[in-house]
PDB file of the backbone (N, CA, C, O) and the ligand in Angstrom, with CONECT records:
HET     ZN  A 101       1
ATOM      1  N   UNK A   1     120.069  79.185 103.975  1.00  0.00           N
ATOM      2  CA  UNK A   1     119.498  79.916 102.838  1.00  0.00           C
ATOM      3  C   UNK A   1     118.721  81.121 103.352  1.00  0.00           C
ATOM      4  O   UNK A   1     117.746  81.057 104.101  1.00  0.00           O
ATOM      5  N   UNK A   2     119.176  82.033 102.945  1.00  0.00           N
ATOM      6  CA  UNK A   2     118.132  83.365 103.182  1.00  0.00           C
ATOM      7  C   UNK A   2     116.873  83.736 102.006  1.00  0.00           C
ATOM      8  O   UNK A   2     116.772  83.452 100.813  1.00  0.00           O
ATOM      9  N   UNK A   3     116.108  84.399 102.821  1.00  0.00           N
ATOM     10  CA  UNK A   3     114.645  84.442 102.313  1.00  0.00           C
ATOM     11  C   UNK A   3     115.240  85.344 101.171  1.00  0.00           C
ATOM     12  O   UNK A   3     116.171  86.147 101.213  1.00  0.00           O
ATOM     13  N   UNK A   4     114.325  84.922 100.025  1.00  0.00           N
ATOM     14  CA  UNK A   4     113.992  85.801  99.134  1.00  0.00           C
ATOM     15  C   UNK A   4     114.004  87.130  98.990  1.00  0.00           C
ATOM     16  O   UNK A   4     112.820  87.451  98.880  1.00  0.00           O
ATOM     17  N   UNK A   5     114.765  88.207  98.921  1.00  0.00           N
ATOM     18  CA  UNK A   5     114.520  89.602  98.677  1.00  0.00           C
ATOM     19  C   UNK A   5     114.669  89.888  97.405  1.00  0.00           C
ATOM     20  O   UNK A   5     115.275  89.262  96.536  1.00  0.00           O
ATOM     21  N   UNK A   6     113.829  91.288  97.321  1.00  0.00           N
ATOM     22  CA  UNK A   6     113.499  92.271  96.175  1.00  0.00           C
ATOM     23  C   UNK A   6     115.206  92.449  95.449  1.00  0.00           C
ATOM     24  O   UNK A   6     116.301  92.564  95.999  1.00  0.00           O
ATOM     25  N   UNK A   7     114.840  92.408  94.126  1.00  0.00           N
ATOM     26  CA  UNK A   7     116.307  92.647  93.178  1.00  0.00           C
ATOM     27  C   UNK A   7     116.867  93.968  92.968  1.00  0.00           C
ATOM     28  O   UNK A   7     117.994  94.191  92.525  1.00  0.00           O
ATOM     29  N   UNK A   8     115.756  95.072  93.415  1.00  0.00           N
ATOM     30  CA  UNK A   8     115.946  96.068  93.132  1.00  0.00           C
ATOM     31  C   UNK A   8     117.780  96.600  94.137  1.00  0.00           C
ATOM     32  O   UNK A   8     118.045  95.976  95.164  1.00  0.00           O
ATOM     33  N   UNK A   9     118.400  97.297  93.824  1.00  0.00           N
ATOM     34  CA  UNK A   9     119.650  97.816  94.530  1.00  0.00           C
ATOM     35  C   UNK A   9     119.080  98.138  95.881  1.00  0.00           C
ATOM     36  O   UNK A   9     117.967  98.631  95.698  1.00  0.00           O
ATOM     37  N   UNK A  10     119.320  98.080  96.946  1.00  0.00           N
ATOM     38  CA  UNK A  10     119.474  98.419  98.228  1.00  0.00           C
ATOM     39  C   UNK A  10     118.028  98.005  98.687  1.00  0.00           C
ATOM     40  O   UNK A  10     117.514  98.487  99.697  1.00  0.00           O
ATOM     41  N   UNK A  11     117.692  97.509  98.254  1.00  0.00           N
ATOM     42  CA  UNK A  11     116.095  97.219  98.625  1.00  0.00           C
ATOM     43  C   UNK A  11     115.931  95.403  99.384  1.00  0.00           C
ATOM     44  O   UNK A  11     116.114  94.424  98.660  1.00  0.00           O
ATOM     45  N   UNK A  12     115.581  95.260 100.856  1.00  0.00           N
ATOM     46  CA  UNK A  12     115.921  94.236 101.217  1.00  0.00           C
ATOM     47  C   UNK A  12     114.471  93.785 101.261  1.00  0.00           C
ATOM     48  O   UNK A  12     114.301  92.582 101.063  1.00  0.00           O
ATOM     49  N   UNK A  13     113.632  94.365 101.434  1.00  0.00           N
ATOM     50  CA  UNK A  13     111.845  93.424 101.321  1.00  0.00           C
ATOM     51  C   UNK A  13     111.775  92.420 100.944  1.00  0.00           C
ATOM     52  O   UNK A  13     112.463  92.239  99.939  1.00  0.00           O
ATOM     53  N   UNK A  14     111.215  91.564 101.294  1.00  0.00           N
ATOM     54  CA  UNK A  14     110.497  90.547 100.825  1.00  0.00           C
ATOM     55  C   UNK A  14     110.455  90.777  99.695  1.00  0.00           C
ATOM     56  O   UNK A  14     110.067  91.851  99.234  1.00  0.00           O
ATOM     57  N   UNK A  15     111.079  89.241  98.646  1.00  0.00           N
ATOM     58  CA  UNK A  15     110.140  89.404  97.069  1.00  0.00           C
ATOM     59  C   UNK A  15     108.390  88.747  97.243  1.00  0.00           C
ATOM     60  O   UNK A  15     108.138  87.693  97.828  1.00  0.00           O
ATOM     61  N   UNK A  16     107.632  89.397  96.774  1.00  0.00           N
ATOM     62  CA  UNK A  16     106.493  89.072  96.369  1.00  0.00           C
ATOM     63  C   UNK A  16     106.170  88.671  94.773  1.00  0.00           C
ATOM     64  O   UNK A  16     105.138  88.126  94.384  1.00  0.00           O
ATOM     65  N   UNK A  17     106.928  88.942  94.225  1.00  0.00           N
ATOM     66  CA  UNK A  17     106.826  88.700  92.747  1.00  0.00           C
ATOM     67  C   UNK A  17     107.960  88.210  92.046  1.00  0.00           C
ATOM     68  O   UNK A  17     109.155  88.332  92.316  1.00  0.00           O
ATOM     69  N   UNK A  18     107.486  87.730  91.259  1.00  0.00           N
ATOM     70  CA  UNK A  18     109.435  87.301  89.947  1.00  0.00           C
ATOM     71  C   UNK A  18     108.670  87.679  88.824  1.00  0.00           C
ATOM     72  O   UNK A  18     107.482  87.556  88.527  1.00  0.00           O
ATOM     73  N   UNK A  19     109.921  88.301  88.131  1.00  0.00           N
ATOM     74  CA  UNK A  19     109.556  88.818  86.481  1.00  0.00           C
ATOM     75  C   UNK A  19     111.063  88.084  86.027  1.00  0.00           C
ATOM     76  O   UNK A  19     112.182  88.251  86.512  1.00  0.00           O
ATOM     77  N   UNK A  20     110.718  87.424  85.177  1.00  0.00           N
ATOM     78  CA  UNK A  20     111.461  86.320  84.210  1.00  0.00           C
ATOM     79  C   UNK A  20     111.683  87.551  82.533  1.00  0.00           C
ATOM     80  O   UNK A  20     110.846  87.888  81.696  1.00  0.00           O
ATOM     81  N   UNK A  21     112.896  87.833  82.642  1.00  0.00           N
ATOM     82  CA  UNK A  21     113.031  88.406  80.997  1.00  0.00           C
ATOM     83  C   UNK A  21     114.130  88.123  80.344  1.00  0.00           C
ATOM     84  O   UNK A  21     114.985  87.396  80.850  1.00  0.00           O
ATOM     85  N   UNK A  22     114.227  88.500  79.484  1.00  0.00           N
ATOM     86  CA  UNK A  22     115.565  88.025  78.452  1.00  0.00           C
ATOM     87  C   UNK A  22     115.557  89.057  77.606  1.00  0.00           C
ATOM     88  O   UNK A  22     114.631  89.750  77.183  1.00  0.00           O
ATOM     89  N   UNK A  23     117.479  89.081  77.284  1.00  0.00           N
ATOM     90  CA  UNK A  23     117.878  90.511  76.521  1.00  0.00           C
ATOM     91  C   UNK A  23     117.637  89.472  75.252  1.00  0.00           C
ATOM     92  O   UNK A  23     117.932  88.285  75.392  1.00  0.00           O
ATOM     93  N   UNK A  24     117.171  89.894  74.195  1.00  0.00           N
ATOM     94  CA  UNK A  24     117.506  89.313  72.973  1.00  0.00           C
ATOM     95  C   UNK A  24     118.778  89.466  72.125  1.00  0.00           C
ATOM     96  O   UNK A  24     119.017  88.651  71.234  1.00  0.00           O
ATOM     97  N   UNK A  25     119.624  90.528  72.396  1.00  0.00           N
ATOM     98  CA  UNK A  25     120.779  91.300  71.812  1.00  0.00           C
ATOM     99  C   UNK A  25     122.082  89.654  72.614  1.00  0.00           C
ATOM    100  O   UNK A  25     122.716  88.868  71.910  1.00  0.00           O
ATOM    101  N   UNK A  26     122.050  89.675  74.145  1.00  0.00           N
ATOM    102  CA  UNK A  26     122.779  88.007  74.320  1.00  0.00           C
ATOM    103  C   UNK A  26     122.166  87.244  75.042  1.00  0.00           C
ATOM    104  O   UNK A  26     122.802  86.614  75.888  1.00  0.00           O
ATOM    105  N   UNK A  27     120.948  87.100  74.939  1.00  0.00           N
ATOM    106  CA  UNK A  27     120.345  85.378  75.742  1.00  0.00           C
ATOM    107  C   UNK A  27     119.764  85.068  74.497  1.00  0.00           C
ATOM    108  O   UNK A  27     118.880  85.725  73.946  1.00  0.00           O
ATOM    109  N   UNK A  28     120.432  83.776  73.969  1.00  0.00           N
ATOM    110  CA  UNK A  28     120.090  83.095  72.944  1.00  0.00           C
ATOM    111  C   UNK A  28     118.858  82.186  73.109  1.00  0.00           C
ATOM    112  O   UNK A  28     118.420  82.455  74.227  1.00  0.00           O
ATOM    113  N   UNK A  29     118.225  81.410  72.644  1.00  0.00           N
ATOM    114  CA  UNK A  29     117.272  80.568  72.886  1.00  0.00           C
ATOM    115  C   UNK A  29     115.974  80.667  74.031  1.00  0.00           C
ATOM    116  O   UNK A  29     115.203  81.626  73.989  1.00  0.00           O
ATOM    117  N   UNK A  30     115.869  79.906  74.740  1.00  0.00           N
ATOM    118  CA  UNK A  30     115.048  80.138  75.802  1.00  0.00           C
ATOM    119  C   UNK A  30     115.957  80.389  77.292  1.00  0.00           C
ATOM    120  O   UNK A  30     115.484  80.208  78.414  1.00  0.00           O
ATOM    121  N   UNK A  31     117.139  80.774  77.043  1.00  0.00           N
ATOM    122  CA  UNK A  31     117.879  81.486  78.232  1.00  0.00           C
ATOM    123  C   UNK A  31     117.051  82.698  78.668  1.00  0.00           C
ATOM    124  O   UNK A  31     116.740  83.665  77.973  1.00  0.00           O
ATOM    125  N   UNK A  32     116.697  82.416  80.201  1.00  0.00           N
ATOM    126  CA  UNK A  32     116.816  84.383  80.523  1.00  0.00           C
ATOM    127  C   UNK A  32     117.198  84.107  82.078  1.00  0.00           C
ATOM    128  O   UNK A  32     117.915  83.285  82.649  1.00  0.00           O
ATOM    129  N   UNK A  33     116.362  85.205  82.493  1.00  0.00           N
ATOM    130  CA  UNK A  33     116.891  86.183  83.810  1.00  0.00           C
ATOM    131  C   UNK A  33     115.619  85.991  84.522  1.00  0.00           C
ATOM    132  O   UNK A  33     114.482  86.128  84.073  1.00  0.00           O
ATOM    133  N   UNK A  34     115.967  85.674  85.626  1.00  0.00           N
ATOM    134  CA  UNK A  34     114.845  85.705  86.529  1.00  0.00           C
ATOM    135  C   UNK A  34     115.265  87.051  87.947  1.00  0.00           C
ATOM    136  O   UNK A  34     116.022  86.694  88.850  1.00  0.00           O
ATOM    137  N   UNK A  35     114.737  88.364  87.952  1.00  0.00           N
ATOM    138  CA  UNK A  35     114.467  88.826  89.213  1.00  0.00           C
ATOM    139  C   UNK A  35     113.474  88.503  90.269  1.00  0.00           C
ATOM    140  O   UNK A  35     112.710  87.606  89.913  1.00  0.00           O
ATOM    141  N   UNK A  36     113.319  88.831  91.118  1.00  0.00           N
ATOM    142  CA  UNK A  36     112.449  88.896  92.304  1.00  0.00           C
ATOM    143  C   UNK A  36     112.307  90.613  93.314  1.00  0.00           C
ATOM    144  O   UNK A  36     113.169  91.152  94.007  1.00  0.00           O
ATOM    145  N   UNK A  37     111.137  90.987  93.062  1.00  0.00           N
ATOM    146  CA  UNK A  37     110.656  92.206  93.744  1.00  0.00           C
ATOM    147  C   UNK A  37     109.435  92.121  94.490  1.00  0.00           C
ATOM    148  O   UNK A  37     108.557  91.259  94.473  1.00  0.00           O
ATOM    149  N   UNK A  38     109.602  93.678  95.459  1.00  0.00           N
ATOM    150  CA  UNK A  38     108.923  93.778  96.363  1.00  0.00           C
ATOM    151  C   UNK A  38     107.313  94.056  95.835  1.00  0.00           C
ATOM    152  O   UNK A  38     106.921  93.635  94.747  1.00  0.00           O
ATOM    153  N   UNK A  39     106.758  94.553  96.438  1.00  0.00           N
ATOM    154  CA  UNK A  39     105.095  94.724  95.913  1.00  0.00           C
ATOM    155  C   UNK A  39     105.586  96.455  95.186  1.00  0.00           C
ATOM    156  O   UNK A  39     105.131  96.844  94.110  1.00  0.00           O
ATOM    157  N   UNK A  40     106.771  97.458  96.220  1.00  0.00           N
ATOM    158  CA  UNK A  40     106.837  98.561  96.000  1.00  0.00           C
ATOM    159  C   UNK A  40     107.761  98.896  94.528  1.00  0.00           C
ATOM    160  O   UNK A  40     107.627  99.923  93.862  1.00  0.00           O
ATOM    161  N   UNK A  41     108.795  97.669  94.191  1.00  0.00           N
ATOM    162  CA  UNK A  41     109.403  97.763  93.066  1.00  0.00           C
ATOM    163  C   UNK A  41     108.817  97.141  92.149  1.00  0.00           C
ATOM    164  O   UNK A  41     108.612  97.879  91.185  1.00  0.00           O
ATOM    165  N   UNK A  42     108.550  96.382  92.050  1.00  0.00           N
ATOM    166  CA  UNK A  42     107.825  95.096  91.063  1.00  0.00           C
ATOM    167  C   UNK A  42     107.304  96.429  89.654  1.00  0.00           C
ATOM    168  O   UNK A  42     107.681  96.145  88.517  1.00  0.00           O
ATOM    169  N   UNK A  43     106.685  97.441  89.793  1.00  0.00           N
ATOM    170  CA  UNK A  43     106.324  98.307  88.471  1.00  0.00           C
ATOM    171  C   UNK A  43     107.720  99.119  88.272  1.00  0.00           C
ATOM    172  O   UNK A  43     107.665  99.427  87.081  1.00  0.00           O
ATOM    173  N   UNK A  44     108.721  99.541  88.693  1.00  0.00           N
ATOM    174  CA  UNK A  44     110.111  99.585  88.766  1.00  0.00           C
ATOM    175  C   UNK A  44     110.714  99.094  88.002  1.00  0.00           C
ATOM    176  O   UNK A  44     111.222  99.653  87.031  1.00  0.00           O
ATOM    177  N   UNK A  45     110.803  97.603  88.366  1.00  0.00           N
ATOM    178  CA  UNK A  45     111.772  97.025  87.166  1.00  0.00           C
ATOM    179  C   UNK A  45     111.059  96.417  86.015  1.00  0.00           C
ATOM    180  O   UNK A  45     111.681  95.902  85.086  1.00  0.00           O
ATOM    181  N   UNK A  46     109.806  96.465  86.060  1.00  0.00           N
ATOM    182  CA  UNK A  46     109.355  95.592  85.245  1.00  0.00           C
ATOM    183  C   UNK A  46     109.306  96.743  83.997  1.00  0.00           C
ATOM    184  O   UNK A  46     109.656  96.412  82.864  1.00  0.00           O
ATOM    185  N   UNK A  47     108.847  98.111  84.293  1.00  0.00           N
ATOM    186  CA  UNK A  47     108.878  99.016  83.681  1.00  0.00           C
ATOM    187  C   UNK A  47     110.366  99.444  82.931  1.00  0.00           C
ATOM    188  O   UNK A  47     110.366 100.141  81.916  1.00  0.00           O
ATOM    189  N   UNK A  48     111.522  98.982  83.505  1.00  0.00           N
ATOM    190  CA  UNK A  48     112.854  99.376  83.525  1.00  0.00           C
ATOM    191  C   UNK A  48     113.041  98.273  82.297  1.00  0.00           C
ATOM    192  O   UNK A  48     113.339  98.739  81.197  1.00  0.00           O
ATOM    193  N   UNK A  49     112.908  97.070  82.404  1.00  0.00           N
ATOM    194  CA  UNK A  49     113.106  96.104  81.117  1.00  0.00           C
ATOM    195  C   UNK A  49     111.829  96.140  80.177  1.00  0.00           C
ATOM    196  O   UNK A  49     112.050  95.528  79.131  1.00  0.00           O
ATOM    197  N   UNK A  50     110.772  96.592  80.239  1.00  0.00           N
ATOM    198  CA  UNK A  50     109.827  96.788  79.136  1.00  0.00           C
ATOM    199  C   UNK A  50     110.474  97.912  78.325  1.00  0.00           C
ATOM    200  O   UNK A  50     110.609  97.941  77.102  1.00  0.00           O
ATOM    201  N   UNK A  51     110.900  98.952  79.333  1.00  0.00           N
ATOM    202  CA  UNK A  51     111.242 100.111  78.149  1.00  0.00           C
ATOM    203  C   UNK A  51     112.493 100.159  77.088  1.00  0.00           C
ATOM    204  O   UNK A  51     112.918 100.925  76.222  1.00  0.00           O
ATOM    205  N   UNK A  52     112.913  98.594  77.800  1.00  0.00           N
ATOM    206  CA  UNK A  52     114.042  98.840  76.896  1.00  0.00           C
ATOM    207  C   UNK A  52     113.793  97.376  75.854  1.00  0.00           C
ATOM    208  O   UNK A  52     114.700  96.912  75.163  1.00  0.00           O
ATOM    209  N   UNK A  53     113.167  97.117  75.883  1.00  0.00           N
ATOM    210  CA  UNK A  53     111.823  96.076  74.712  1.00  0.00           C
ATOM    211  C   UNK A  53     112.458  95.221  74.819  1.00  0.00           C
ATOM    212  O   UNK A  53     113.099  94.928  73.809  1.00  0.00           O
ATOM    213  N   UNK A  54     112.662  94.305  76.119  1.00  0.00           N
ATOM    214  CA  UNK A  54     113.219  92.798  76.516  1.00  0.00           C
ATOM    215  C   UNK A  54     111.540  92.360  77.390  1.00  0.00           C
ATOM    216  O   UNK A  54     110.902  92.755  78.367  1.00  0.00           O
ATOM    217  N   UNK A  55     111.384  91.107  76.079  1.00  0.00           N
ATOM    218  CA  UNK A  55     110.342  90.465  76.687  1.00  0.00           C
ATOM    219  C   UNK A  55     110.427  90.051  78.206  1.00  0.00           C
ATOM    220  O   UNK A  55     111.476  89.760  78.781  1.00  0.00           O
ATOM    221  N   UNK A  56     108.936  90.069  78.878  1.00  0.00           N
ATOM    222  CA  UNK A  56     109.417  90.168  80.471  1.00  0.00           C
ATOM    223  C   UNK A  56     107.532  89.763  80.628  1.00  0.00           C
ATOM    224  O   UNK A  56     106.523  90.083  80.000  1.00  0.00           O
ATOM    225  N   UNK A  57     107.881  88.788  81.990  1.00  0.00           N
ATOM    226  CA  UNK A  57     106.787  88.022  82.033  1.00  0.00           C
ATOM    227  C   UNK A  57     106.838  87.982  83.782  1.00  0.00           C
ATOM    228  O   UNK A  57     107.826  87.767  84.485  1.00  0.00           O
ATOM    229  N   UNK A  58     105.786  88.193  84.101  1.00  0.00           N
ATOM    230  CA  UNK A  58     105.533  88.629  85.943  1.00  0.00           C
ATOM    231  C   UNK A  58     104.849  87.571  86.578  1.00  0.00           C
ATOM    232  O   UNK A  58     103.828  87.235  85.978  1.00  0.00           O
ATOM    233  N   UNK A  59     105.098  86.947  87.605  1.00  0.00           N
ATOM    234  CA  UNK A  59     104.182  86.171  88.518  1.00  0.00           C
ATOM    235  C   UNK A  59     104.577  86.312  89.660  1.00  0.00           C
ATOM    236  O   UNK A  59     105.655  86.817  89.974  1.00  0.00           O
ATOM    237  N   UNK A  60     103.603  85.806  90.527  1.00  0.00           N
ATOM    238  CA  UNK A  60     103.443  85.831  92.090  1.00  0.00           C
ATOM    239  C   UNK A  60     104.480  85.124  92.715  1.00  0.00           C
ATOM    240  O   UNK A  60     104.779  83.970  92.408  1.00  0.00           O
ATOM    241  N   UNK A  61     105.040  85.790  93.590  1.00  0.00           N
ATOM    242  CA  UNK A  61     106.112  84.523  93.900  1.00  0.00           C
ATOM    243  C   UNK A  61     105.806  84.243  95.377  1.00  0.00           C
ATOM    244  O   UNK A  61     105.539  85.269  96.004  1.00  0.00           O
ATOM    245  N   UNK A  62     105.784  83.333  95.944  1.00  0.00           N
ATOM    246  CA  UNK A  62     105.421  83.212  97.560  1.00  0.00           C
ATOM    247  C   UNK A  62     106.341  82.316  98.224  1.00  0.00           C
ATOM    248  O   UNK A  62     105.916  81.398  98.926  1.00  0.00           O
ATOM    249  N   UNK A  63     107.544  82.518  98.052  1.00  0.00           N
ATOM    250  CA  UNK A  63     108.527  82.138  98.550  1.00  0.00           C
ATOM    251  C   UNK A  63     108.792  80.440  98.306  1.00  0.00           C
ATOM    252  O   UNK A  63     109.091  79.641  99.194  1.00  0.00           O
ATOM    253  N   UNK A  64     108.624  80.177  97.061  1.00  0.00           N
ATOM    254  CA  UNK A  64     108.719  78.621  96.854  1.00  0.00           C
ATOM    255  C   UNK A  64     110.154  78.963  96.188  1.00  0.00           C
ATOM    256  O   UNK A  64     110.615  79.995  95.701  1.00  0.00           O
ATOM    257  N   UNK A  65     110.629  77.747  96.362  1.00  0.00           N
ATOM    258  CA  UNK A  65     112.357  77.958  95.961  1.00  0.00           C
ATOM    259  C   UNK A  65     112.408  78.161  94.029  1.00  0.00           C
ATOM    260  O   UNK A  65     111.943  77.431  93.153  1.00  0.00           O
ATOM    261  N   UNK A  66     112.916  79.021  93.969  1.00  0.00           N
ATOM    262  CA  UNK A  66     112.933  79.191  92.217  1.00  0.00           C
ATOM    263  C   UNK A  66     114.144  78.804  91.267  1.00  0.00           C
ATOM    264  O   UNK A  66     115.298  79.216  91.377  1.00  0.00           O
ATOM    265  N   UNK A  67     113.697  78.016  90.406  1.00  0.00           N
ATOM    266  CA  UNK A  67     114.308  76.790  89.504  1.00  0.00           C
ATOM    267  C   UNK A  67     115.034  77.632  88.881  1.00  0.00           C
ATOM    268  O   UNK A  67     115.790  77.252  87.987  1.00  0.00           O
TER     269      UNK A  67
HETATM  270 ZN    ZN A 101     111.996  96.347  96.607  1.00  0.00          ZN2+
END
């Protein structure tokens, strides 16, 4: 298993964070999306799915395996 990296395209860093969001237009119910970013993307994407008004929820991630 390889470590955790940032979701952003070409970006191999360490994730430090996960932002959990969901499109409402096709994730039905409590389906979503989990990324993982660096400290340098993390306002990147989180900004990238806020602006397009898909609820999106941020926490610390420290490399514990994600469910
Ligand atoms: Zn990154």
């Amino acid at each position: 298993m390889s470590d955790p990296q940032c979701s952003r395209a070409g970006c191999r860093a360490a994730a430090t964070a996960r932002i959990d969001w969901r499109n409402p237009r096709i994730h039905t119910g409590e389906r979503r999306k989990t990324w993982l970013a660096c400290d340098e993307h993390l306002p990147f994407l989180r900004d990238y799915l806020t602006s397009r008004g898909f609820p999106v929820t941020t926490d610390s991630f420290l490399g514990e395996a994600a469910s």
